[in-house]
Biopython code that builds the backbone (N, CA, C, O; Angstrom):
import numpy as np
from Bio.PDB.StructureBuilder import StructureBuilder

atoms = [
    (1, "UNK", "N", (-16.763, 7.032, 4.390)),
    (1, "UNK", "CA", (-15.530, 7.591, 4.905)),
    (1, "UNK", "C", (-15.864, 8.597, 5.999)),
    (1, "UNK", "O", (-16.981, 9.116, 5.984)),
    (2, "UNK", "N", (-15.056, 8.888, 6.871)),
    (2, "UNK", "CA", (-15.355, 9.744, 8.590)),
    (2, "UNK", "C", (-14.609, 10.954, 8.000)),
    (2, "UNK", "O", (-13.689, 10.949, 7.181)),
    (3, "UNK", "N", (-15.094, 11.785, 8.483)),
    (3, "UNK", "CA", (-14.656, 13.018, 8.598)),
    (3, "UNK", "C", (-13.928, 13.883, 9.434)),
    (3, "UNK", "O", (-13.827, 15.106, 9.537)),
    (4, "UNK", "N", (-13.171, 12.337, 10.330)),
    (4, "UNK", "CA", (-12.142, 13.050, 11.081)),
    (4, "UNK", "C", (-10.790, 12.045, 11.401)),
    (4, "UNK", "O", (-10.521, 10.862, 11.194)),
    (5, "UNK", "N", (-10.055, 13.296, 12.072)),
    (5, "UNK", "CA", (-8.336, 12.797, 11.596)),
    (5, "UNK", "C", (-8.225, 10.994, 12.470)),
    (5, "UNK", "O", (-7.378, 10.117, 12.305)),
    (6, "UNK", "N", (-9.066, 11.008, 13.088)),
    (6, "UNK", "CA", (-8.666, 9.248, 13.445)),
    (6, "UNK", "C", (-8.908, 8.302, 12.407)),
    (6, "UNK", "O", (-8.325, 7.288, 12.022)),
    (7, "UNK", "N", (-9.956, 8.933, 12.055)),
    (7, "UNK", "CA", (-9.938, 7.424, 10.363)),
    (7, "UNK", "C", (-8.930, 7.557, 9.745)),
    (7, "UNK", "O", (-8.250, 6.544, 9.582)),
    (8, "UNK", "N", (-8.489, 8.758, 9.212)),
    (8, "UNK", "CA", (-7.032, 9.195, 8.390)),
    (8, "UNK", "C", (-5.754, 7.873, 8.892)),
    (8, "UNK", "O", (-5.348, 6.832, 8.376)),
    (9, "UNK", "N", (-5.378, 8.854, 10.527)),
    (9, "UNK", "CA", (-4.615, 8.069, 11.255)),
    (9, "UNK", "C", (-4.336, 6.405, 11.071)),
    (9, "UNK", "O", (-3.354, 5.754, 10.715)),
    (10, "UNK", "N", (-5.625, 6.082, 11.472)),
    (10, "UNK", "CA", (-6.120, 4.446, 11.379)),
    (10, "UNK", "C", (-5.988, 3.955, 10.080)),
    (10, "UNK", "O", (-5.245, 2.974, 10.087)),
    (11, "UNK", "N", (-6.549, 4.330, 8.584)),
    (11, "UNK", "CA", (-5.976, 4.602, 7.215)),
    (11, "UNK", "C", (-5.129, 4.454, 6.875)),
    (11, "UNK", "O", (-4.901, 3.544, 6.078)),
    (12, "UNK", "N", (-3.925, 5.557, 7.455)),
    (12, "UNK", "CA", (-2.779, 5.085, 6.661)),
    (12, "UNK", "C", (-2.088, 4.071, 7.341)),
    (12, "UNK", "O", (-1.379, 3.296, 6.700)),
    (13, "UNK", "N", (-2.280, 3.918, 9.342)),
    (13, "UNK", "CA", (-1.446, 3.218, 9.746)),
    (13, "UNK", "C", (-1.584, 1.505, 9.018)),
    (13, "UNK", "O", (-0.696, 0.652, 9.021)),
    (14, "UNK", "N", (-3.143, 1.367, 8.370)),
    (14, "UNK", "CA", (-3.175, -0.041, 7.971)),
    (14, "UNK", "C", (-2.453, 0.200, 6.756)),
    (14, "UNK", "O", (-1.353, -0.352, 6.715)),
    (15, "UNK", "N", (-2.788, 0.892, 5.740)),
    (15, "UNK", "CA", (-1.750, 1.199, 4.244)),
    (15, "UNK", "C", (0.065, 0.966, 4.598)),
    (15, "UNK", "O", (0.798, 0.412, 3.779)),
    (16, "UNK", "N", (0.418, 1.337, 5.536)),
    (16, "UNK", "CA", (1.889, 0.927, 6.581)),
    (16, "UNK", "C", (2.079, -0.318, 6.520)),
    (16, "UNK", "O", (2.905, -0.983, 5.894)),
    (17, "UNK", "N", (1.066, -0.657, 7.378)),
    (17, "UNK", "CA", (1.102, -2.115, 7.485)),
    (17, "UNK", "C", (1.512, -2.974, 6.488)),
    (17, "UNK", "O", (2.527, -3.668, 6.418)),
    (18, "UNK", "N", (0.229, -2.781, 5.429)),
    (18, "UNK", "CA", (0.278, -3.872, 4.713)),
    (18, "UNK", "C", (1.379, -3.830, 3.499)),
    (18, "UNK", "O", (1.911, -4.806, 2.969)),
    (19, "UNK", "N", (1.584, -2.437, 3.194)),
    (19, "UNK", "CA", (2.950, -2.394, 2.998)),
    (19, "UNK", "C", (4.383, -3.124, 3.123)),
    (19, "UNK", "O", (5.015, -3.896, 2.402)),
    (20, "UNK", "N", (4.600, -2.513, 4.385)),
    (20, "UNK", "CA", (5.452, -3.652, 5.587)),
    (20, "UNK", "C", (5.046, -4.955, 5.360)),
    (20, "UNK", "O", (5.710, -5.406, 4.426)),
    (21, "UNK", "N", (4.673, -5.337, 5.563)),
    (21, "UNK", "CA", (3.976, -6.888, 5.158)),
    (21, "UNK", "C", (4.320, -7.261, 3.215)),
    (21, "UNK", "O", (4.966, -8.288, 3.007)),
    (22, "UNK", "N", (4.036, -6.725, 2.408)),
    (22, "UNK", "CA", (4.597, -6.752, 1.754)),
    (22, "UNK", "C", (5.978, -6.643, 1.334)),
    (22, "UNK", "O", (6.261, -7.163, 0.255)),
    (23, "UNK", "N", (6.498, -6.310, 1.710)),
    (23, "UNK", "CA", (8.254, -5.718, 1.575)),
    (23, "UNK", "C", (8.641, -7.329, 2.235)),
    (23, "UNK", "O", (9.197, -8.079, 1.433)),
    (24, "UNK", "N", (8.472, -7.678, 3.124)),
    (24, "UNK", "CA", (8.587, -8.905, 4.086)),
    (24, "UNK", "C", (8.752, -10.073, 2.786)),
    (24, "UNK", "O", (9.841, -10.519, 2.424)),
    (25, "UNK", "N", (7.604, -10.400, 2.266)),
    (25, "UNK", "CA", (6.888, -11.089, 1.298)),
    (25, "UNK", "C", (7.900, -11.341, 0.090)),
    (25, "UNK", "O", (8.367, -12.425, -0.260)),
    (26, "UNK", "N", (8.132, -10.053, -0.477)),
    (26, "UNK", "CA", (8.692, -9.823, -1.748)),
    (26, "UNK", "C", (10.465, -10.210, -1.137)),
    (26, "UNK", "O", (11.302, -10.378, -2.024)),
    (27, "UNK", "N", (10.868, -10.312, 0.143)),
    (27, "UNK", "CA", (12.154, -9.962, 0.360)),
    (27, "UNK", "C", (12.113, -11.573, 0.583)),
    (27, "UNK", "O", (13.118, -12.129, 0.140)),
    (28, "UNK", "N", (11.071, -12.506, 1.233)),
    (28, "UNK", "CA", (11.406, -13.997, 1.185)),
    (28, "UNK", "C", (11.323, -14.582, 0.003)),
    (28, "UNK", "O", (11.788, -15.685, -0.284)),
    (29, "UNK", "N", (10.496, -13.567, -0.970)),
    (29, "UNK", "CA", (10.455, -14.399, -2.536)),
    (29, "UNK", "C", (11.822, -14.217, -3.584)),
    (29, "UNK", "O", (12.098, -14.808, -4.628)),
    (30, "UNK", "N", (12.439, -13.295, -2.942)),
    (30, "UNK", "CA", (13.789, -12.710, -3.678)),
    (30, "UNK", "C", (15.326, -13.820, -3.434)),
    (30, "UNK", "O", (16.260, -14.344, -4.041)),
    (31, "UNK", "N", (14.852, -13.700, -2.404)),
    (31, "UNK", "CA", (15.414, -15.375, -1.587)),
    (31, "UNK", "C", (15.457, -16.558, -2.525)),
    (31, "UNK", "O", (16.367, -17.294, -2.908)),
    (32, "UNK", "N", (14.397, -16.500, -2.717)),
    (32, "UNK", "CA", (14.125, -18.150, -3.701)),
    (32, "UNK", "C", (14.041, -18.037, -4.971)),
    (32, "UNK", "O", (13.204, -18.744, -5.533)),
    (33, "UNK", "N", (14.813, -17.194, -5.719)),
    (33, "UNK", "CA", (14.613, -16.845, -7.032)),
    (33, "UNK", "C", (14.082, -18.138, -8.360)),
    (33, "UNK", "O", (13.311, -18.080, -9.318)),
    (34, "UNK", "N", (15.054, -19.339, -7.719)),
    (34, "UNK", "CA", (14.228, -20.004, -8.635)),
    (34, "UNK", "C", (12.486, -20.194, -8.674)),
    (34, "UNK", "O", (11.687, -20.127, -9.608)),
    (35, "UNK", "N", (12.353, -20.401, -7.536)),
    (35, "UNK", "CA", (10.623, -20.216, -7.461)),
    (35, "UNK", "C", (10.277, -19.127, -7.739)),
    (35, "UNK", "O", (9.074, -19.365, -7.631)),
    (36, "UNK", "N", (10.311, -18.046, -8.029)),
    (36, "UNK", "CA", (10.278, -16.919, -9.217)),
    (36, "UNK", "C", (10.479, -16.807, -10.807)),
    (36, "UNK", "O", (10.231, -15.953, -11.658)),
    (37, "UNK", "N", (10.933, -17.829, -10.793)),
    (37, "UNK", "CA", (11.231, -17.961, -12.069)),
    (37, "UNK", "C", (10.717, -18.721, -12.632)),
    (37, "UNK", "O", (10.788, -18.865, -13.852)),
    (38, "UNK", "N", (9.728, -19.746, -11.437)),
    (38, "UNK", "CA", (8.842, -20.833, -12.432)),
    (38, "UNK", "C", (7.580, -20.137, -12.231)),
    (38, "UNK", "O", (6.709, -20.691, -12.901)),
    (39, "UNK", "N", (7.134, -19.143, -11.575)),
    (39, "UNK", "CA", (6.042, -18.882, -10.819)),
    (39, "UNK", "C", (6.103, -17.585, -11.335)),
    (39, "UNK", "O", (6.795, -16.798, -10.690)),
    (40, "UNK", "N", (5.514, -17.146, -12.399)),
    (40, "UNK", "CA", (5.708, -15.554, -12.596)),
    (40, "UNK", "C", (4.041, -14.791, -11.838)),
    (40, "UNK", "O", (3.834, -13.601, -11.602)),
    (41, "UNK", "N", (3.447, -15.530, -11.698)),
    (41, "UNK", "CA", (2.148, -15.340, -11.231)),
    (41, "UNK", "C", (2.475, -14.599, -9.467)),
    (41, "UNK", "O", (1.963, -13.596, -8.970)),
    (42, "UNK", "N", (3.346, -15.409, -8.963)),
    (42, "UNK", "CA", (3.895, -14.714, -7.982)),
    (42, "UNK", "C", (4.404, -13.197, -7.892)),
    (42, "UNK", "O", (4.031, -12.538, -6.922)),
    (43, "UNK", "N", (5.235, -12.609, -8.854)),
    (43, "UNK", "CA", (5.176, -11.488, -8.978)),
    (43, "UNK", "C", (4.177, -10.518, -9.348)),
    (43, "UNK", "O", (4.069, -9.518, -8.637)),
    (44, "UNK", "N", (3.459, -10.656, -10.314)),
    (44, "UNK", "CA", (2.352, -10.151, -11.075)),
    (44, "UNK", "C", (1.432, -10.126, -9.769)),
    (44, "UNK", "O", (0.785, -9.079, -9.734)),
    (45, "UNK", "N", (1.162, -11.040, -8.593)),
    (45, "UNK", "CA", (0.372, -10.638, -8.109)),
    (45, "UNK", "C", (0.893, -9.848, -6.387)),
    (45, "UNK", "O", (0.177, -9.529, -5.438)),
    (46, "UNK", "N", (2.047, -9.773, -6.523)),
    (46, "UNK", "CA", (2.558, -8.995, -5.457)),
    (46, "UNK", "C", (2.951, -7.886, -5.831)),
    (46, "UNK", "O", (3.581, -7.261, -4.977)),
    (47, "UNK", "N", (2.717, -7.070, -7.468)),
    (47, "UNK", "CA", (2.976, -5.966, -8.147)),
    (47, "UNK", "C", (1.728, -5.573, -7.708)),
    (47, "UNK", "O", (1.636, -4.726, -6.820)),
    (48, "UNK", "N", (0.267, -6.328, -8.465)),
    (48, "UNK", "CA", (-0.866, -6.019, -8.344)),
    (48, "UNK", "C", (-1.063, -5.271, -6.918)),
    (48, "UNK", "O", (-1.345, -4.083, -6.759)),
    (49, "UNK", "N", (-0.812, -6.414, -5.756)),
    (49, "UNK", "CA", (-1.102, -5.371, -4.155)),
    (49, "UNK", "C", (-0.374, -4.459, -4.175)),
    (49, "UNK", "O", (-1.058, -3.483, -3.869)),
    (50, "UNK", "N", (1.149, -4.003, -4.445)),
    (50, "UNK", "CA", (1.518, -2.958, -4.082)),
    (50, "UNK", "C", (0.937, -1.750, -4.920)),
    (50, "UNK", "O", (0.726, -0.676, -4.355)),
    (51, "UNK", "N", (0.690, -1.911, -6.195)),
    (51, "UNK", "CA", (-0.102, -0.656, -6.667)),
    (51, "UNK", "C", (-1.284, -0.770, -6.051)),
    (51, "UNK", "O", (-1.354, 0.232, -5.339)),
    (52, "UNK", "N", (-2.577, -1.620, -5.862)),
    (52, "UNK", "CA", (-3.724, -1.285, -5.188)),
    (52, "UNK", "C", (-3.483, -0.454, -3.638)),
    (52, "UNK", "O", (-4.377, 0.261, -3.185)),
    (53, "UNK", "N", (-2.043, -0.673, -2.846)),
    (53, "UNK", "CA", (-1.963, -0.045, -1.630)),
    (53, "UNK", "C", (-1.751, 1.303, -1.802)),
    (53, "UNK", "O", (-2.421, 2.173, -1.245)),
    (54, "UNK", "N", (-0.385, 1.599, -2.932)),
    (54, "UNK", "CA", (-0.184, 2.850, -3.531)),
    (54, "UNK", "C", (-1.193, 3.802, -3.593)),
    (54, "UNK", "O", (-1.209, 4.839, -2.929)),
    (55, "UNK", "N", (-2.335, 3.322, -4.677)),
    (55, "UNK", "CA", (-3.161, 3.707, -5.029)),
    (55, "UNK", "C", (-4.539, 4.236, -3.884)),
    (55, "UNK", "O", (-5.359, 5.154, -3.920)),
    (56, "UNK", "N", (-4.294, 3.289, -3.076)),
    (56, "UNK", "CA", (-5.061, 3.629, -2.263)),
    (56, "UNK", "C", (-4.816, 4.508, -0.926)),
    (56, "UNK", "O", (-5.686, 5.038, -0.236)),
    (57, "UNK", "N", (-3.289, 4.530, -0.717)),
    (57, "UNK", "CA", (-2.171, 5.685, -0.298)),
    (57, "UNK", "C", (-3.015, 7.185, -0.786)),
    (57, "UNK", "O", (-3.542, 8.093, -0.143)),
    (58, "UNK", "N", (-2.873, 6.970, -1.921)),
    (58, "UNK", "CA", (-3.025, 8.043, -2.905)),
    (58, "UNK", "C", (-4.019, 9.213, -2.954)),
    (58, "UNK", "O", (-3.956, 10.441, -3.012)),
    (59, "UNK", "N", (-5.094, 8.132, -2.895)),
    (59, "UNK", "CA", (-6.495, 8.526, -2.891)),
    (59, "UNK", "C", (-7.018, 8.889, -0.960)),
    (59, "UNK", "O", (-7.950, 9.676, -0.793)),
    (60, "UNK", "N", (-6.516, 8.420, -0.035)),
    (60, "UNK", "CA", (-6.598, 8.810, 1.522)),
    (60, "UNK", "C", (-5.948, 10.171, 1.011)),
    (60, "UNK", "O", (-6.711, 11.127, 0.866)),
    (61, "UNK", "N", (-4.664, 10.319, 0.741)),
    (61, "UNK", "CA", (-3.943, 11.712, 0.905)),
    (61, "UNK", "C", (-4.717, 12.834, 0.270)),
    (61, "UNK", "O", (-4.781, 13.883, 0.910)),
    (62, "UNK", "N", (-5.337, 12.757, -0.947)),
    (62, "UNK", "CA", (-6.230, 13.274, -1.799)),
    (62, "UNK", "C", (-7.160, 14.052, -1.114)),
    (62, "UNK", "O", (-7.328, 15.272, -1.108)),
    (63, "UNK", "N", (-8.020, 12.701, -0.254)),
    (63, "UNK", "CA", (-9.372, 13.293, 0.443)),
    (63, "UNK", "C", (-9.147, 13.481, 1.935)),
    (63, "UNK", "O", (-10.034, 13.364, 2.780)),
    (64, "UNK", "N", (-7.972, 13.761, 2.159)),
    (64, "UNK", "CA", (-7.579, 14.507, 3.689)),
    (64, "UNK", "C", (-7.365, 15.888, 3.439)),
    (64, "UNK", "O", (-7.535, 16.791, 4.258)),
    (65, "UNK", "N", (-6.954, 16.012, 2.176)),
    (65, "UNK", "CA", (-6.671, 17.338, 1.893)),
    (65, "UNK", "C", (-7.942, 17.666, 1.242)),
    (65, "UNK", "O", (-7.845, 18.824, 0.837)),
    (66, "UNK", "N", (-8.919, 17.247, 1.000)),
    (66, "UNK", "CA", (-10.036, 18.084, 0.318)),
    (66, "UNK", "C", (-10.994, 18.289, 1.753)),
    (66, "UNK", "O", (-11.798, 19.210, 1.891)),
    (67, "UNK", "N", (-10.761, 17.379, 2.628)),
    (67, "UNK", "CA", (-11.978, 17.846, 3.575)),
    (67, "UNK", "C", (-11.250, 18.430, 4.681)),
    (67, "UNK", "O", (-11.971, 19.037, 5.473)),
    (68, "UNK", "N", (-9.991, 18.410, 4.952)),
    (68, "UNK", "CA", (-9.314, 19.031, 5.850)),
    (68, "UNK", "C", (-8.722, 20.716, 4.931)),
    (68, "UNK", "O", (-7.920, 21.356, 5.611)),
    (69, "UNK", "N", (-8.982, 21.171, 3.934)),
    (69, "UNK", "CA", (-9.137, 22.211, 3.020)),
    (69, "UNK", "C", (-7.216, 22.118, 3.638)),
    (69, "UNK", "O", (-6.707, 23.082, 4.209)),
    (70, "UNK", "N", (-6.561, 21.021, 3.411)),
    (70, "UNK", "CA", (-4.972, 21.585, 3.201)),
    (70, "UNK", "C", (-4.469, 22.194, 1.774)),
    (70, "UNK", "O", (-5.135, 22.096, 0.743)),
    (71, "UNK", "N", (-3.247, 22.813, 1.856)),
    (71, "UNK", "CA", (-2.861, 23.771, 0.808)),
    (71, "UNK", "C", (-1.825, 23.348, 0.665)),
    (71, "UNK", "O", (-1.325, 22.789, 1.641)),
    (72, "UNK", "N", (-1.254, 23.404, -0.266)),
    (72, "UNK", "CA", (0.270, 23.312, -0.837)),
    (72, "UNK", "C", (1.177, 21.766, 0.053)),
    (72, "UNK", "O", (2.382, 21.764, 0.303)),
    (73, "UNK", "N", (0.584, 21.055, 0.253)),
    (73, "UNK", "CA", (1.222, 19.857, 0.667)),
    (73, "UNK", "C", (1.146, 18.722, -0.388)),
    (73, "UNK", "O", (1.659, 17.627, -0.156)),
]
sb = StructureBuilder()
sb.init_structure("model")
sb.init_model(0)
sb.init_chain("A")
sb.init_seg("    ")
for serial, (resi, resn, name, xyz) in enumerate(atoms, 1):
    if name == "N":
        sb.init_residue(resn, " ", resi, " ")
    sb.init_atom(name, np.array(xyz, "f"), 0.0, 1.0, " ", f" {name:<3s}", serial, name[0])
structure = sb.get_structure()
């Protein structure tokens, strides 16, 4: 990991992304509910990415604030 605010930047703008990209995903699968309903594997694994992005949201915000010594944010 870099120790400066462009990796951050670059970081979250892909965590955005793929986000966005997800929301997309989940909003054409909502569409087709019956294929949701035979396919539960489909959800389970578009739950799975959005917590791994979350999570990984999570953990950038974490270590911006430990090496950038932020306070109360």
């Amino acid at each position: 990991m870099e120790n400066n605010k462009d990796w951050f930047i670059n970081e979250y703008s892909e965590i955005h992304d793929n986000l966005s990209k997800l929301e997309v995903e989940i909003d054409e699968h909502i569409k087709n509910k019956i294929y949701l309903l035979d396919k539960g594997e489909v959800l389970d694994g578009l739950k799975k990415r959005a917590q791994e992005e979350i999570e990984r949201l999570n953990k950038t915000r974490e270590d911006e604030r430990r090496i950038f010594n932020y306070k109360g944010i």
